[in-house]
Backbone as a ProteinNet text record, in pm:
[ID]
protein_1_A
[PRIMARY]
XXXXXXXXXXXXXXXXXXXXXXXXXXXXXXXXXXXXXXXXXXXXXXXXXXXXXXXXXXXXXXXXXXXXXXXXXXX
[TERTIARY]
3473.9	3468.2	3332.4	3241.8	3124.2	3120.5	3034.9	3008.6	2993.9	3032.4	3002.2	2869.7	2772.4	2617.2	2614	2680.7	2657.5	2672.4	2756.3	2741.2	2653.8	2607.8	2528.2	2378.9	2352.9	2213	2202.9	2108.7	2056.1	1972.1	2067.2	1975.1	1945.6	1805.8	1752.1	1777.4	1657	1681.4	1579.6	1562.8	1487.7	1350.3	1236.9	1080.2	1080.3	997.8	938	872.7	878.3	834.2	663.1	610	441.8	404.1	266.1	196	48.7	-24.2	-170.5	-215	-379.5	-457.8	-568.8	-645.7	-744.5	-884.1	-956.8	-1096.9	-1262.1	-1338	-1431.4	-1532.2	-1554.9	-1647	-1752.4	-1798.2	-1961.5	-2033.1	-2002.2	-2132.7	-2107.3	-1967.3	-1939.1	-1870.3	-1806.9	-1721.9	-1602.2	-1487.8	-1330.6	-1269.3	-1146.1	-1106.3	-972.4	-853.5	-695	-706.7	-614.6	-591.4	-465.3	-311.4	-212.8	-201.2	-150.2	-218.7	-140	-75.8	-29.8	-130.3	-278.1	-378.8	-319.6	-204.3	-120	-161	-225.8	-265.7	-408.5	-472.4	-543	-634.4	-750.9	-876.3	-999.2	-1083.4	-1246.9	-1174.2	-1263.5	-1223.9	-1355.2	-1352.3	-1518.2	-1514	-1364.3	-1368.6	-1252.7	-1249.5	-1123.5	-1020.4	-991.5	-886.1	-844.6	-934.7	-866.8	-784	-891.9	-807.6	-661.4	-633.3	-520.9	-417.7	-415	-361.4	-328.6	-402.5	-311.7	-256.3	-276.3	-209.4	-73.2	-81.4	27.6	128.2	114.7	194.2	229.3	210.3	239.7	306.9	361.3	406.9	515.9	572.5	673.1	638.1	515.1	523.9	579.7	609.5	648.8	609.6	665.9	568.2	553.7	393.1	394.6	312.4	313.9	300.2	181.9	90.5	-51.8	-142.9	-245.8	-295.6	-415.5	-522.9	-668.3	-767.1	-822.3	-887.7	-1021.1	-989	-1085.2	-1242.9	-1238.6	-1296.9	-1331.2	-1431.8	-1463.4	-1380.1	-1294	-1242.8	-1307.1	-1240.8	-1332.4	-1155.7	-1236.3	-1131.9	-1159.7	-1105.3	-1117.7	-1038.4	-1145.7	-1089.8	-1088.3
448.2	538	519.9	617.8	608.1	581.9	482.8	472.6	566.5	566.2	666.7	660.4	746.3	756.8	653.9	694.1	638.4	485.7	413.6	308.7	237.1	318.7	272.4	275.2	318.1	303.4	185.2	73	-39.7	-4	-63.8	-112.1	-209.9	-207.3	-274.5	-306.3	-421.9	-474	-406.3	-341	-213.2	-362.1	-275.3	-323.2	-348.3	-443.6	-503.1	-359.3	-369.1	-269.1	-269.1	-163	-180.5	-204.7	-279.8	-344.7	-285	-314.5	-249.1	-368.8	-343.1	-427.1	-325.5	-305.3	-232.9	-304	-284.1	-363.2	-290.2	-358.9	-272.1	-373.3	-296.7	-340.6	-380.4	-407.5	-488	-360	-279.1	-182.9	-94.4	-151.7	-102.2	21.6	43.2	142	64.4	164.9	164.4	199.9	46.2	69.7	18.7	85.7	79.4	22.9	-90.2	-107.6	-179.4	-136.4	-168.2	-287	-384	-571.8	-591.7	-501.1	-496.2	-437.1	-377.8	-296.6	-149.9	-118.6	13.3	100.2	146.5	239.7	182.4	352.1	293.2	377.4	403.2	491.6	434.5	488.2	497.7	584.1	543.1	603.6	601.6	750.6	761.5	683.1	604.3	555.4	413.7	339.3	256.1	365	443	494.5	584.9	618.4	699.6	654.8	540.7	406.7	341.6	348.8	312.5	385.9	489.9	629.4	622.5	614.3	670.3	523.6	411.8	308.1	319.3	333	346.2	457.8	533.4	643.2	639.1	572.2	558.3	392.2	332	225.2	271.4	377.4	406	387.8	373.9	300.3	123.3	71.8	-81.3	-216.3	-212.5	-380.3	-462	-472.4	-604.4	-568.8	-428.4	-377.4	-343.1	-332.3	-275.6	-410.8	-489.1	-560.2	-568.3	-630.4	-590.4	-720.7	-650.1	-805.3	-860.7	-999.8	-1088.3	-1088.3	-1071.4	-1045.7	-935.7	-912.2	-802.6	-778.8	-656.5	-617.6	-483.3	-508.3	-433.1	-319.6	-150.7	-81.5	-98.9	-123.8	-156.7	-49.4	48.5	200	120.7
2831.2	2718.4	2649.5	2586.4	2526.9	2412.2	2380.4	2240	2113.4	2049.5	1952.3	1864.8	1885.2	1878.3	1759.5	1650.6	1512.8	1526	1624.6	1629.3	1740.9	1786.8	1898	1793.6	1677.2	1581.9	1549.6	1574.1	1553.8	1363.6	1312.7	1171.7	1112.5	1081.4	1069.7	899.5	871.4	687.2	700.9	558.2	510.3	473.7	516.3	500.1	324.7	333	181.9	90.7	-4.4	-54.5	-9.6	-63.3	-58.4	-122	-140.6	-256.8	-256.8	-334.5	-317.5	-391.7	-359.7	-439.5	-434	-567.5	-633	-676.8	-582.6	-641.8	-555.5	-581.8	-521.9	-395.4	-287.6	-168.3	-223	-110.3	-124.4	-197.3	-128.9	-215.4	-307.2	-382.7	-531.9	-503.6	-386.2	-378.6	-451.5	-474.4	-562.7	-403.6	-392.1	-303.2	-384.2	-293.7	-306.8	-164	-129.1	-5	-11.7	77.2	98.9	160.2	124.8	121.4	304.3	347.1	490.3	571.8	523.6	590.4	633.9	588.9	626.5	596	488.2	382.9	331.6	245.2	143.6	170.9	97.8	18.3	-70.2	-11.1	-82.6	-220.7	-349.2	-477	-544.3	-628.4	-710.3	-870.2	-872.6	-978.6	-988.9	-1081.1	-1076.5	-1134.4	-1225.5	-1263.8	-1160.5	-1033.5	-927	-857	-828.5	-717.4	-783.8	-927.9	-994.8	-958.3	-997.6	-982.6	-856.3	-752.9	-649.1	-587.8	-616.5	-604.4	-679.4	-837.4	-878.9	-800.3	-798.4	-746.3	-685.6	-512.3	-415.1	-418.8	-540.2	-539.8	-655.1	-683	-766.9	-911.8	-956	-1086.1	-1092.4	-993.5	-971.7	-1100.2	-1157.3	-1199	-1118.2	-1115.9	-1016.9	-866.1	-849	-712.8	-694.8	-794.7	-783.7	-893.9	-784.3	-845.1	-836.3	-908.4	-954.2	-851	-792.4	-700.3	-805	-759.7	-834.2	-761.6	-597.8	-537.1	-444.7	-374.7	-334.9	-218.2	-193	-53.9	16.5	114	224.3	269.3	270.7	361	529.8	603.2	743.9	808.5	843.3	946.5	1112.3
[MASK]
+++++++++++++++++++++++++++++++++++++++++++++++++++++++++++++++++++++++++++

């Protein structure tokens, strides 16, 4: 007799939420970068790079944080 599809679906534990970190490259670009390297964007400003960090992190406390040091986006 066949399984019934619905139980034949393997589920998984739902992924960590996403996090960002907001700071700027060596050459003073505004970068957002998703701390998993998943995501993320060149920005013409910090309040851009906020913005779309925040947003794409629900509004989170906690989820969007300010780097002390310089990061790099890696295409």
């Amino acid at each position: 007799m066949p399984v019934p599809l619905a139980a034949a679906i393997r589920t998984e534990a739902p992924a960590s939420p996403n996090r960002y970190i907001v700071g700027q490259d060596p050459q003073g670009r505004w970068v957002a970068l998703e701390v998993h390297g998943l995501g993320g964007g060149l920005f013409r400003t910090r309040h851009d790079a906020l913005h779309y960090a925040t947003d794409l992190t629900g509004r989170r406390p906690g989820a969007v944080e300010i780097a002390t040091d310089r990061i790099e986006l890696r295409l």
